[in-house]
N, C-alpha and C positions, 0 to 999 in steps of 0.2 A: 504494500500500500504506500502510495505517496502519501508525504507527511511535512511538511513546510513550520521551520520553529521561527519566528519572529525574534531575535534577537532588538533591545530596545537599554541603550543606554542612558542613563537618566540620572545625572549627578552631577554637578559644577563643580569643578576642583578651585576654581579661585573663588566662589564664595562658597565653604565648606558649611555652614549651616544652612544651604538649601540641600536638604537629602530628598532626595527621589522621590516622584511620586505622582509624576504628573502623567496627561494622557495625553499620545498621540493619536490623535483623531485620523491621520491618515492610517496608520497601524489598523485602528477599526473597520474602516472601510475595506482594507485587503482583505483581512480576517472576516466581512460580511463577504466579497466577490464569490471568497475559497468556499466558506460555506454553503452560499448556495450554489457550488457546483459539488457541493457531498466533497470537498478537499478537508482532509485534519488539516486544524493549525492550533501553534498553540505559541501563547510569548515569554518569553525569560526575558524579563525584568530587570535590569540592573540599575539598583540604587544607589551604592556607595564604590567607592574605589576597588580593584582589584588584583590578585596577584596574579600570575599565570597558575599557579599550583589550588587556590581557589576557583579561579573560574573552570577547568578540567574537573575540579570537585563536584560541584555544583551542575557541571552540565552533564556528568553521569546518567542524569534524568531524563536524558533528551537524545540519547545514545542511537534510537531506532528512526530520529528523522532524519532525514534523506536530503530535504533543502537546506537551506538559514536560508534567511531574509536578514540582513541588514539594511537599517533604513535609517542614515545621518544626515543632518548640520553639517559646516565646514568644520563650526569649532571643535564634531566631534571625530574629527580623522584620525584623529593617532588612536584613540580608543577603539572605534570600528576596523580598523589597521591591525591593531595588536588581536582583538577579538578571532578575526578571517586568521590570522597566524596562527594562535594558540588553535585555533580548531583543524586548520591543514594539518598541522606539524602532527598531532595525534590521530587525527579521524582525516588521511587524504582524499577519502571518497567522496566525502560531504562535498555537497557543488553549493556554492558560496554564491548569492546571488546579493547585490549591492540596488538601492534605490532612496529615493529622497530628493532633496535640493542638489546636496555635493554630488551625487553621481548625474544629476543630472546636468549642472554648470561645469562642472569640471570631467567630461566625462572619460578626455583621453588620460587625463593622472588616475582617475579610479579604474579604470579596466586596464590598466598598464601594470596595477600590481600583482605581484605573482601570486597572491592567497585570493583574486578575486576572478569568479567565472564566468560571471554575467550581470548587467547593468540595464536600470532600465531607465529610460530618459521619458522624464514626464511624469503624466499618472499612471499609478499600476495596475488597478481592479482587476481590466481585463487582459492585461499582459504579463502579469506573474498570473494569474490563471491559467493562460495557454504556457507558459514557460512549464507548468506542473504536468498540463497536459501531454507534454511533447517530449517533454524528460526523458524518456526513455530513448527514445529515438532520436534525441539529439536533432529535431528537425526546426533548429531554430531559425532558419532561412526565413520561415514562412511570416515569422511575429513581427510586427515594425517595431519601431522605439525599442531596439534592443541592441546592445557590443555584447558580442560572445569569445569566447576561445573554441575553434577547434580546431583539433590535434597542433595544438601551441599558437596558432594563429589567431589573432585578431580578427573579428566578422564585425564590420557594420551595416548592423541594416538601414533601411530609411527610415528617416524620422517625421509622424506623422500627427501636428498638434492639432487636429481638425475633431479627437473625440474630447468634446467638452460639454456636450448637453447631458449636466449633471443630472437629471429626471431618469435618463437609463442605467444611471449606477445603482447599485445594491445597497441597500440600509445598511450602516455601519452597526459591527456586531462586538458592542463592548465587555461581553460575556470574556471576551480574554483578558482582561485586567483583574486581578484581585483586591476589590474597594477597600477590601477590608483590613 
């Protein structure tokens, strides 16, 4: 079964008394897309600062999903950086998929790293959906708004900002955050 973990950093190191905790509303919205196409997803939360020998701890839990999702800010590239690292250098099968602002402004620096497999420029609802879809078959050709690797190579496809009638997207599904 596919199974897509949302990876979601949420901590400010230069003001250390804001600890985590807030919601990414686009996170919701994927987590609504995936849903109703019947995709698991699920999010790991990170609140406060961490080590490499912590974050492997902790993600033991998560051992049988197949994607990540990372979805940052600029401010958070080292963090989402280090994340795609700690998880290649243990688990290299995990296909590491990058989205948000920074992958999408900056999109030849984030697909140029070596822990990152796939990017998706823009919004994602319906494009990590089909990215889960196709997975298997590696038939990324077909999805616009996406840089892939394959077999080491850089793929870009066209980039197309024309789906924005937000009325066809999915009801975001905050059932993955835990309020409590």
């Amino acid at each position: 079964m596919k199974k897509v973990l949302f990876v979601y950093i949420d901590y400010d190191l230069l003001n250390p008394t804001l600890i985590g905790g807030s919601v990414n509303h686009g996170l919701a919205y994927l987590a609504g897309a995936l849903k109703e196409n019947n995709i698991h997803c699920k999010l790991f939360h990170i609140m406060t600062p961490f080590t490499e020998s912590a974050f492997l701890e902790t993600f033991k839990k998560y051992e049988d999903y197949n994607i990540i999702a990372l979805s940052f800010n600029s401010y958070r590239c080292k963090e989402n950086y280090q994340v795609a690292a700690f998880i290649k250098k243990k688990y290299p099968g995990k296909y590491i998929v990058a989205g948000g602002v920074h992958p999408t402004v900056s999109s030849e620096e984030v697909i140029t790293n070596n822990n990152i497999d796939c990017i998706c420029i823009g919004e994602g609802e319906f494009v990590l959906t089909e990215i889960v879809r196709k997975y298997h078959g590696l038939h990324f050709h077909l999805i616009n708004n996406i840089y892939y690797k394959k077999n080491g190579e850089i793929q870009r496809n066209a980039i197309n900002h024309n789906n924005t009638d937000f009325d066809e997207y999915p009801m975001p599904d905050y059932s993955i955050y835990d309020f409590s």
